[in-house]
VOTORMAR-682869 format. One line per 3 residues: number of its first residue (from 0); for each residue x negated, z, y negated of C-alpha. Coordinates in nm, 4 decimals. Each point is the difference from the previous one (the first is absolute). Example, Ala and Ser with C-alpha at 12.3 -4.5 7.8 and 13.67 -1.06 7.14 Angstrom:
% VOTORMAR-682869
0	-1.2300,0.7800,0.4500 ~ -0.1370,-0.0660,-0.3440
***
This chain:
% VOTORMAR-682869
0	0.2957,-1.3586,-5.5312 ~ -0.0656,0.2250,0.3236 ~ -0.4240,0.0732,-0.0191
3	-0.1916,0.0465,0.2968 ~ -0.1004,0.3992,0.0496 ~ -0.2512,0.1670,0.1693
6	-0.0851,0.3503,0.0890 ~ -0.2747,0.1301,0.1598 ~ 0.1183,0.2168,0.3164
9	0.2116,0.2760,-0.0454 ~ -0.0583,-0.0233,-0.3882 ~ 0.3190,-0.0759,-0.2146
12	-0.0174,-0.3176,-0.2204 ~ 0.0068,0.0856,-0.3341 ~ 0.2124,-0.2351,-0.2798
15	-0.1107,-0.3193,-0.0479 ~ -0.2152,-0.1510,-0.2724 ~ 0.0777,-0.3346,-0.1148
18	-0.1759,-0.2579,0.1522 ~ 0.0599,-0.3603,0.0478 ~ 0.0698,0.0184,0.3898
21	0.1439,-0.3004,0.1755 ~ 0.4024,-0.0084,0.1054 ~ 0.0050,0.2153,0.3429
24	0.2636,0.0433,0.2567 ~ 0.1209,0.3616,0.0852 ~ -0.1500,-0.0338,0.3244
27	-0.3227,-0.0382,-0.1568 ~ 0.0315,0.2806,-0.2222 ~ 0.1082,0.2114,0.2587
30	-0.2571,-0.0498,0.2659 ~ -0.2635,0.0624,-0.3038 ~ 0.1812,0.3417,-0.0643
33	-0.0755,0.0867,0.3291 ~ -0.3191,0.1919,0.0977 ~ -0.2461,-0.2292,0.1509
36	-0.2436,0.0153,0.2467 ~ -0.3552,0.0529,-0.0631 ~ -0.1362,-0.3758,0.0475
39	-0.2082,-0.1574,0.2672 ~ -0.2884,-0.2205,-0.1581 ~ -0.1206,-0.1055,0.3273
42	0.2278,-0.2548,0.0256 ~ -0.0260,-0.1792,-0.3705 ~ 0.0069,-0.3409,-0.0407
45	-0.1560,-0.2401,-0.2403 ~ 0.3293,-0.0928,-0.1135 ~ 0.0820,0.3772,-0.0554
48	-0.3137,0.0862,-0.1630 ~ 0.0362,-0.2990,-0.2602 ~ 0.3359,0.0980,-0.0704
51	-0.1252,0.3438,-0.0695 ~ -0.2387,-0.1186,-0.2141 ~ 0.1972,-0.1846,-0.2312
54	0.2691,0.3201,-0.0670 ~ -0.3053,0.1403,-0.0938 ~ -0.1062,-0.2735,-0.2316
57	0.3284,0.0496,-0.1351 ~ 0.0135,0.3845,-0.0298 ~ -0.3564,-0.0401,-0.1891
60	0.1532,-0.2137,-0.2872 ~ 0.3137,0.1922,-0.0695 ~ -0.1015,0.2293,-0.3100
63	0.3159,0.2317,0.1202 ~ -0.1708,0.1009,0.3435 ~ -0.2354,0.1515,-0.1999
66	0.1841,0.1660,-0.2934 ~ 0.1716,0.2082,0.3393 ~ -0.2855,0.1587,-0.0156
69	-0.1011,0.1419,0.3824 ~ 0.4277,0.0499,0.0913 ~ -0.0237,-0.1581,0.3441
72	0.3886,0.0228,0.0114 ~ -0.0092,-0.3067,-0.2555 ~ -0.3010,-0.1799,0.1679
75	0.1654,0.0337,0.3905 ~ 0.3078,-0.1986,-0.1825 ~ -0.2135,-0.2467,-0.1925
78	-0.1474,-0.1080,0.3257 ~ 0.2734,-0.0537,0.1849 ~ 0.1634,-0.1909,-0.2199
81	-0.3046,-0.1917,-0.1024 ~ -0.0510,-0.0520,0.3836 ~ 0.3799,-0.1345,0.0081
84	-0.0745,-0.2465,-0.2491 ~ -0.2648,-0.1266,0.1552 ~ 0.1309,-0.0515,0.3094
87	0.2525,-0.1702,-0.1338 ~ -0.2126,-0.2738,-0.1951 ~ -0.1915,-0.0149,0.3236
90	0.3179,-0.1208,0.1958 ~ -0.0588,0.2021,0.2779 ~ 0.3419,0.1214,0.1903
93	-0.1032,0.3632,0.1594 ~ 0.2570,0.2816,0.0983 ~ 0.0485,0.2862,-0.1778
96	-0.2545,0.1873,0.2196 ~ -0.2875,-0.1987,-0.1112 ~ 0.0732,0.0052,-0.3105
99	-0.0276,0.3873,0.0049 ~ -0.3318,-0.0605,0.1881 ~ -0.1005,-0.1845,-0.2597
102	0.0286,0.1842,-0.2158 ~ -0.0841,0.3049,0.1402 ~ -0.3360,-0.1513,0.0641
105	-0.0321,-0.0597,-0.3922 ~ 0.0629,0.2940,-0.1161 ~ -0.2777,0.1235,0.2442
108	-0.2478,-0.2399,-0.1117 ~ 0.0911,0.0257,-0.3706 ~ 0.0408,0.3676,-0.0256
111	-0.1360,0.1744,0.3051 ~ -0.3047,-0.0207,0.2129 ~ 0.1263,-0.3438,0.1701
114	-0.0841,0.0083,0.3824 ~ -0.1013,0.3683,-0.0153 ~ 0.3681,0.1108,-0.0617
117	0.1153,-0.0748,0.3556 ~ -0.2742,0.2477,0.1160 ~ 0.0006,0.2303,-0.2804
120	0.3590,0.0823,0.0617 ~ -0.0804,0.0393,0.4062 ~ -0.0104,0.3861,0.0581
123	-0.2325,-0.0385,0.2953 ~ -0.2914,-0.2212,-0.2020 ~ -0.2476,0.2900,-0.1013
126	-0.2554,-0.2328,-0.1075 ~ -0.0236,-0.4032,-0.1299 ~ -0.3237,-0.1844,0.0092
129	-0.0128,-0.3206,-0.1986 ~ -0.3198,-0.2341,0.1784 ~ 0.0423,-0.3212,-0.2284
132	0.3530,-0.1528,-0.0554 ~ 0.0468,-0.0731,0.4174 ~ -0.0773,0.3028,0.1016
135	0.2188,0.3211,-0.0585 ~ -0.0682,0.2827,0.2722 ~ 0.2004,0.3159,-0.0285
138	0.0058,0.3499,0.2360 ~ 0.2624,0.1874,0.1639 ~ -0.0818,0.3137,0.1691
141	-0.3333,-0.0688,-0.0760 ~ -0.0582,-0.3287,0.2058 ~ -0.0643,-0.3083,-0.2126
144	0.1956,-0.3101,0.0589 ~ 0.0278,-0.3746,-0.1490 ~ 0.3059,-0.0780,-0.2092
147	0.1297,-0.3594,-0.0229 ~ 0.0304,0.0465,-0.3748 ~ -0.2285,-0.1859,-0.1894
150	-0.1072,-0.0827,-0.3839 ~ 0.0507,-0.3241,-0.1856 ~ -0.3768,-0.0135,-0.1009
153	-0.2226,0.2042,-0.1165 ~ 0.1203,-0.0750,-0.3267 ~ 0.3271,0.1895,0.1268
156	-0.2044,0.3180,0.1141 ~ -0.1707,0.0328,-0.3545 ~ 0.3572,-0.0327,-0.1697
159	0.0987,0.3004,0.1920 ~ -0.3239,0.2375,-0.0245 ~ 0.0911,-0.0768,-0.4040
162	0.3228,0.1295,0.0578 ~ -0.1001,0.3056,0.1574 ~ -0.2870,0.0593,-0.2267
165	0.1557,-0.0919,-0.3365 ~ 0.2006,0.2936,-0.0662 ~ -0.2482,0.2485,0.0067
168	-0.2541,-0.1818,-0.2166 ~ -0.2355,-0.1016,0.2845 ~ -0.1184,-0.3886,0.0257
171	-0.1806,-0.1600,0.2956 ~ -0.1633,-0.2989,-0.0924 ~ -0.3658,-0.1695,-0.0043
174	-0.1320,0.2925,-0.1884 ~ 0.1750,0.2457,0.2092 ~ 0.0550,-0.1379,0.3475
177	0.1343,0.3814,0.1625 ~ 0.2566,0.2260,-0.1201 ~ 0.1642,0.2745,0.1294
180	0.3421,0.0803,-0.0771 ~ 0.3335,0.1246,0.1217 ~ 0.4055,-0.0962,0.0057
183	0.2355,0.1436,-0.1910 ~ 0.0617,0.2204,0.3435 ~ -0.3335,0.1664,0.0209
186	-0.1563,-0.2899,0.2807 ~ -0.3791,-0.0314,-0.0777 ~ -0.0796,-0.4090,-0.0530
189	-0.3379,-0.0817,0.0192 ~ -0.0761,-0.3987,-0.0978 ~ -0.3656,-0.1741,-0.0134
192	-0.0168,-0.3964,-0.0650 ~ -0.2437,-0.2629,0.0128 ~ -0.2978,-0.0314,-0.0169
195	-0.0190,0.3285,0.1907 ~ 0.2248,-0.0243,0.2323 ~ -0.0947,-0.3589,0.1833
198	0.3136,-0.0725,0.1495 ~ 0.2724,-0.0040,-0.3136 ~ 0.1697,0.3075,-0.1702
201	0.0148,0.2875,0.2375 ~ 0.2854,0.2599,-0.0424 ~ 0.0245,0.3374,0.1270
204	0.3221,0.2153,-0.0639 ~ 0.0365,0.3364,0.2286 ~ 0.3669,0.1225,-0.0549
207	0.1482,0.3452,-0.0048 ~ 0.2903,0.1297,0.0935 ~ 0.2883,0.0254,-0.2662
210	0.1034,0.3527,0.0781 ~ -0.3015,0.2096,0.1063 ~ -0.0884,0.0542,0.3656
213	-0.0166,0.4629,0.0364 ~ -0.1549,0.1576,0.2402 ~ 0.2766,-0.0105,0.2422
216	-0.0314,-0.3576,-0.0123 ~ -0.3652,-0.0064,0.1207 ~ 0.0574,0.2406,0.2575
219	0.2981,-0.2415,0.1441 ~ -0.2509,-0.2966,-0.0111 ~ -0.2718,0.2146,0.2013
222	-0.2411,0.0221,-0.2985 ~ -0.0714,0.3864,0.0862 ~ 0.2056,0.3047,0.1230
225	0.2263,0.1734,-0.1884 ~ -0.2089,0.3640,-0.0297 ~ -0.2966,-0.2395,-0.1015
228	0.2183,-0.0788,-0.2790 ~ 0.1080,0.3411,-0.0260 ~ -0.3212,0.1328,-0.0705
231	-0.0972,-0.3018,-0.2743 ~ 0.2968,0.1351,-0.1755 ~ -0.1520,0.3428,-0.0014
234	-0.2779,-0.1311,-0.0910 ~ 0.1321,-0.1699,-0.2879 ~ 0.2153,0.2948,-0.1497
237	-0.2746,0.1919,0.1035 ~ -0.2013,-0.1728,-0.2922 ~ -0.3161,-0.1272,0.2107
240	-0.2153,-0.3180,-0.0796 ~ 0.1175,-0.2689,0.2290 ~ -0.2179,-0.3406,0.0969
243	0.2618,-0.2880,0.2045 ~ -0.2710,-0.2041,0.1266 ~ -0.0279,-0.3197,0.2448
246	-0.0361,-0.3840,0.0115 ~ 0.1626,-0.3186,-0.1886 ~ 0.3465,-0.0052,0.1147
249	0.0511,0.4012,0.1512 ~ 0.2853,0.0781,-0.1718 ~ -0.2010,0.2346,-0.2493
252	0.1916,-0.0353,-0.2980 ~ 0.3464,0.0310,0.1436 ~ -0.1490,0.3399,0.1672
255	-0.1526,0.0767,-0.3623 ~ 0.3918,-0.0260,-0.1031 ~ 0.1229,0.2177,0.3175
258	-0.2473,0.2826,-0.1400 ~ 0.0811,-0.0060,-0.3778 ~ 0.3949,0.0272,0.0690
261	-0.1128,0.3621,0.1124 ~ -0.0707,0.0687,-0.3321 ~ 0.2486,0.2494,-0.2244
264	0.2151,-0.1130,-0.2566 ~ -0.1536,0.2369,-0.2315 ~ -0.3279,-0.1430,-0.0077
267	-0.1674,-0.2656,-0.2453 ~ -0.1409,-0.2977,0.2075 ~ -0.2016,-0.2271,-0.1631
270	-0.0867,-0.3054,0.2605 ~ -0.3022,-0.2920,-0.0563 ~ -0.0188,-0.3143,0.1702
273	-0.1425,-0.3823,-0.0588 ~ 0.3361,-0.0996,0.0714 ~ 0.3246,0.1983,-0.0217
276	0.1491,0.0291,0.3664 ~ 0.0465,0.3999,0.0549 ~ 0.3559,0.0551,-0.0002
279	0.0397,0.3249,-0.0938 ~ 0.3060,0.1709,0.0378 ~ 0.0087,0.3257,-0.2598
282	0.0634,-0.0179,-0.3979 ~ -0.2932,0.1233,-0.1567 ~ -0.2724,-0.2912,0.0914
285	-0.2098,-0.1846,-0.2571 ~ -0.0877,-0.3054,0.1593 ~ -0.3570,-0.1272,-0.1233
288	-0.1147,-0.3811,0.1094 ~ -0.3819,-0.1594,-0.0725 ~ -0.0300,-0.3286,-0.2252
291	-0.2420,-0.2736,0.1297 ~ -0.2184,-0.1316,-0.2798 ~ 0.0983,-0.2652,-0.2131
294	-0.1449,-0.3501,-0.0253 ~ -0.2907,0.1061,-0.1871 ~ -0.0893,0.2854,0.2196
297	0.1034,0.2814,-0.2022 ~ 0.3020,0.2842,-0.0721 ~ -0.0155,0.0915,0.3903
300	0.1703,0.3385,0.0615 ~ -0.1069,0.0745,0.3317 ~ 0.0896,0.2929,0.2822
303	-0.2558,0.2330,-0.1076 ~ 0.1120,-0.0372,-0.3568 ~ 0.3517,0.0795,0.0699
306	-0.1185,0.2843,0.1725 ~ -0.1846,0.1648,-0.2819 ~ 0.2984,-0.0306,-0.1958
309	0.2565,0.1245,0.2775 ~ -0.2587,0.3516,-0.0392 ~ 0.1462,0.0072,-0.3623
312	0.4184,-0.0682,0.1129 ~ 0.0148,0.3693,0.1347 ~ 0.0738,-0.1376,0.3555
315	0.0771,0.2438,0.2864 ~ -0.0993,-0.2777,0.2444 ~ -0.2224,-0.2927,-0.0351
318	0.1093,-0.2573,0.3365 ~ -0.2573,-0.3275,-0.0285 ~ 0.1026,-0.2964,0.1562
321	-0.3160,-0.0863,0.1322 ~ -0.3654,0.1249,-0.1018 ~ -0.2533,-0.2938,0.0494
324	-0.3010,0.0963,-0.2342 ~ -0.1075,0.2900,-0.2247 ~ 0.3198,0.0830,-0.1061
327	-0.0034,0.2071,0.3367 ~ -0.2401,0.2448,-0.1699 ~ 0.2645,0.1060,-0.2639
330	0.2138,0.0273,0.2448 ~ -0.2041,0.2544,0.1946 ~ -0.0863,0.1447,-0.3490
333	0.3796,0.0294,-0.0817 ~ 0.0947,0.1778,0.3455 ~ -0.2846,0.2495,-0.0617
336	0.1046,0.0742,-0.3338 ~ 0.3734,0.1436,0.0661 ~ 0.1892,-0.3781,0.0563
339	0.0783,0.1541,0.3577 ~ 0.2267,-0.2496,0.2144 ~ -0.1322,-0.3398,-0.1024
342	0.0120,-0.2565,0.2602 ~ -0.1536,-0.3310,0.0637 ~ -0.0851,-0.2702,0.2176
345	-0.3271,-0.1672,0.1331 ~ -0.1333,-0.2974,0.2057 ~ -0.1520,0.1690,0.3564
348	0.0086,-0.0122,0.4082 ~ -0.0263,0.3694,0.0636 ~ 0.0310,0.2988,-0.1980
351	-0.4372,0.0529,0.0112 ~ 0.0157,-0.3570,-0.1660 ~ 0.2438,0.0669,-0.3055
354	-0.2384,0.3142,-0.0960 ~ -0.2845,-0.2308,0.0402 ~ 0.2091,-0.2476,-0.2286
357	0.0436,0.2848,-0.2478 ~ -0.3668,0.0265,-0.0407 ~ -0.0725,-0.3246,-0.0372
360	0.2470,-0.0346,-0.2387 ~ -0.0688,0.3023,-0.2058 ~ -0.3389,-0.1881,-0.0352
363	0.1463,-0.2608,-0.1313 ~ 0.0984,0.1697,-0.2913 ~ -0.3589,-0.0566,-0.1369
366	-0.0837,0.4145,-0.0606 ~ -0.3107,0.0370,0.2482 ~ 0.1184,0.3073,0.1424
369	-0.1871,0.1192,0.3374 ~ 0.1312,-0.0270,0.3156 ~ 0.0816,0.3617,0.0444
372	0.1843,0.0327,-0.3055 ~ 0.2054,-0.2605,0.0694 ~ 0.0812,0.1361,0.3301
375	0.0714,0.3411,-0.1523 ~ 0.2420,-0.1202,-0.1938 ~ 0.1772,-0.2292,0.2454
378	0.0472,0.3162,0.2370 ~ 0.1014,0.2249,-0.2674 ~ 0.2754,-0.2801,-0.1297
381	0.1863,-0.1129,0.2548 ~ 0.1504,0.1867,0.2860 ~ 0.1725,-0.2604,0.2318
384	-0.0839,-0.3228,0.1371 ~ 0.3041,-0.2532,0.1717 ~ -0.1532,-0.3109,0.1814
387	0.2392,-0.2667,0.0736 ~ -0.0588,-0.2739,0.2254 ~ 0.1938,-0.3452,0.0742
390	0.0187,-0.0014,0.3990 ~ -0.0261,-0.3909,0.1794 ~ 0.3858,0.0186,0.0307
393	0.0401,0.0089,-0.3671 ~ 0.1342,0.3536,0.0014 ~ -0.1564,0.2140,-0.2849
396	-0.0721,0.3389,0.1186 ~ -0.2084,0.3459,-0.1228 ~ -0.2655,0.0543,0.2061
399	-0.1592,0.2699,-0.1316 ~ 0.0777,0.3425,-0.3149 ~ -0.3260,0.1407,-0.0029
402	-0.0929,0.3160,-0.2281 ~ -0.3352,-0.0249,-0.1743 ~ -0.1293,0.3775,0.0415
405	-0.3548,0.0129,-0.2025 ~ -0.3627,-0.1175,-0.0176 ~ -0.2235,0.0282,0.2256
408	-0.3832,-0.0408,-0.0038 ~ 0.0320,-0.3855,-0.0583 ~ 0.4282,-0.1539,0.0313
411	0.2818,0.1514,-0.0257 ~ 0.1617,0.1627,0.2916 ~ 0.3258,-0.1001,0.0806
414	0.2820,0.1337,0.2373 ~ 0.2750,-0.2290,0.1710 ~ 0.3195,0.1392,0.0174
417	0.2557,-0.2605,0.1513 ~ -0.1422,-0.2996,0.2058 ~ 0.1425,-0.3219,0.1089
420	-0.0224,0.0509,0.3841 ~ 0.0320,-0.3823,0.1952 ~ 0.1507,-0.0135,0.3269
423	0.0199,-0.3770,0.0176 ~ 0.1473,-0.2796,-0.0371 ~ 0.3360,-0.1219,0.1400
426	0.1834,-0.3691,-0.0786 ~ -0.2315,-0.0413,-0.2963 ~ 0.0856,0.3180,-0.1470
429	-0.2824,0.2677,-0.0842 ~ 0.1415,0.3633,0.1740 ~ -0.0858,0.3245,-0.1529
432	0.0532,0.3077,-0.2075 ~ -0.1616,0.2171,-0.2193 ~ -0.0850,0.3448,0.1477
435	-0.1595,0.2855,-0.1617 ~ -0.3268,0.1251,0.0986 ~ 0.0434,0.3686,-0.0389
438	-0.2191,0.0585,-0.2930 ~ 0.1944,0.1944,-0.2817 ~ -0.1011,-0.1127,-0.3743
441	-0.2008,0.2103,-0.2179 ~ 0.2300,-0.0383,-0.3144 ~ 0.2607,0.2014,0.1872
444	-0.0368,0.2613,-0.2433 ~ 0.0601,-0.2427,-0.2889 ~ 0.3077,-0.1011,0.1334
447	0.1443,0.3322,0.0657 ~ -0.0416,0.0798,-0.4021 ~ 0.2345,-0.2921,-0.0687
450	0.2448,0.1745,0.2550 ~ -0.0942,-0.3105,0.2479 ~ 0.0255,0.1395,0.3485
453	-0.0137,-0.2470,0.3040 ~ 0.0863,0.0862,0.3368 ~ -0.2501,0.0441,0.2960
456	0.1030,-0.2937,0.2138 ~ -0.1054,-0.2222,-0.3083 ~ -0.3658,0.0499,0.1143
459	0.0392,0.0336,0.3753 ~ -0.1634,0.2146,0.2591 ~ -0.2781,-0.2448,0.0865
462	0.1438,-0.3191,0.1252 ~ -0.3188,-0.1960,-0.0023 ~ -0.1797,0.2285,0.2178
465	0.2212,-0.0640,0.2798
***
């Protein structure tokens, strides 16, 4: 008896289990062998759907689906010959083409993320936005568009924020209508249900790239110039306290990853975030993640916990995913207290804003410290600011590195270094470059006792004042 098998791409079929599949022809067996495409749900029908449904009902009630265990291997070749079966008893005559359609689109539904596949597969989706079940939006070079993709029900959204969620011990139900989470790849998924969000489950996944963009990368795409990046990696080797601030959507974490590959090997990096998504590329990194309460409110571990503990992991650099409350305090107390080259990211518009952020912040943590001290130890901690901005043609690009250079009678004065200079706009596109503006750092010295020595034209003569 010849059994249907099926593969996912360019992954070997194991050897069969035994199952009670229905008589196949080679044909069929063969075209299931062969790698299929990622499947369109835009195009579903009712008749599709309910014969979906029913291998499903089926797969539920065998006891041997489960004793597999998680081997997908064994549940890709259940389905397709369940989905055989069925379309058998259903008397439907389709070619062997559908029939791998078919049952492609099962194994979707059953095992993956159903009609998120399609555009989790598509290289050029950096972003999906779930409105409801009819409405999936999605953005490409940072310019949202409407998909024809669409959801069952809303029923069919919640099935799928479970199946993101369940792994890692999250829920999101009635008693805890928004989670964040993430995909086995590192993409951040953010979910929030009714009765807070009016118009039906809303689903928010922002994807990263599978092998991590460098620097060279962001200079090809125009994010900054390649001695602006030059000098962040002096920066970093150099050991100084580095800020990556800018709005929703500026590219600050995948910058945040561009900085900590400048790291040596031989250093101990522990990294915090809410949700793992740094992709780190050295050996030595402790990855540290918070935990949401449970459903009775308690056994939270929270950023500024982890980051009291990562003081006591003998870490050489601390890199925070994001600081959004008082856990920015420690981390101006742990750069002033010998963690040198810690990095972070913040929510601002201009580099004035994010220290203005940092205050606010640091109040947050709920110590009543004065103004001034607070200030004091802002300008002591951190050396460098990087602003990103978003630009209206989607392009994400640096606009300003600007060194924070000591306290003055009431802020904290501040030098820019490199500027975004516009020169216009042509077909859509946003034209400029980054130029220096003559001003030489004051942590020159610093660098030069790591044996960091840049070269003149880094800085420029003065290109501004021309």
């Amino acid at each position: 008896m010849n059994r249907i098998r099926f593969s996912r791409p360019n992954t070997p079929a194991s050897e069969d289990r035994p199952s009670s599949g229905a008589q196949t022809s080679p044909a069929h067996a063969r075209a299931a062998e062969q790698p299929l495409p990622i499947p369109n749900f835009s195009s579903i029908s009712r008749e599709d759907r309910d014969l979906i449904e029913q291998v499903q009902s089926r797969l539920l009630s065998e006891s041997t689906a489960f004793n597999a265990g998680n081997d997908p291997e064994y549940l890709n070749r259940r389905i397709a010959a369940l989905m055989t079966e069925q379309i058998e008893v259903s008397g439907r005559v389709i070619s062997d083409r559908e029939r791998t359609r078919l049952t492609r689109l099962a194994q979707a539904e059953l095992l993956g993320l159903g009609p998120l596949e399609a555009l989790l597969a598509d290289e050029s989706v950096s972003e999906i936005m779930v409105n409801g079940s009819q409405q999936i939006w999605v953005e490409r070079n940072g310019k949202l568009t409407e998909t024809n993709t669409r959801f069952a029900d809303d029923d069919h959204v919640r099935r799928i924020i479970d199946r993101i969620i369940s792994p890692l011990g999250r829920r999101c139900d009635e008693t805890t209508p928004m989670v964040d989470a993430r995909l086995p790849d590192g993409s951040r998924v953010n979910a929030i249900i009714p009765p807070l969000c009016l118009n039906g489950p809303s689903l928010t996944i922002r994807k990263f790239f599978k092998i991590p963009l460098s620097s060279a990368d962001l200079v090809r795409h125009g994010s900054a110039s390649a001695e602006v990046f030059e000098f962040l990696r002096a920066c970093v080797m150099g050991r100084l306290n580095v800020i990556v601030s800018g709005g929703t959507g500026t590219g600050k974490t995948t910058l945040l990853n561009v900085l900590s590959s400048f790291i040596p090997e031989d250093e101990r990096i522990i990294t915090i975030e809410n949700a793992a998504e740094l992709q780190l590329q050295q050996r030595h990194v402790v990855t540290l993640e918070s935990r949401p309460a449970n459903i009775e409110g308690r056994n939270e571990i929270s950023i500024r916990d982890l980051m009291v503990n990562a003081l006591r992991m003998r870490p050489d650099r601390i890199v925070i995913g994001e600081c959004r409350a008082g856990e920015s305090l420690d981390m101006l107390q742990a750069m002033n207290t010998g963690h040198d080259g810690s990095m972070t990211t913040l929510h601002a518009n201009s580099p004035r804003d994010a220290l203005h952020r940092m205050e606010t912040m640091v109040m947050m943590a709920g110590m009543d410290l004065p103004i001034r001290a607070i200030r004091e130890q802002i300008a002591s901690a951190i050396n460098v600011i990087v602003q990103l901005e978003r630009m209206q043609d989607g392009s994400r690009r640096i606009t300003h590195v600007s060194e924070l250079t000591g306290l003055g009678t009431e802020t904290i004065t501040m030098s820019d270094l490199f500027v975004f200079q516009r020169q216009g706009v042509q077909e859509g596109k946003v034209i400029g470059r980054m130029v220096p503006t003559g001003i030489r750092p004051r942590f020159m010295e610093r660098l030069q006792q790591h044996n960091i020595v840049l070269p003149p034209n880094v800085f420029g003569g003065n290109p501004l004042a021309r």
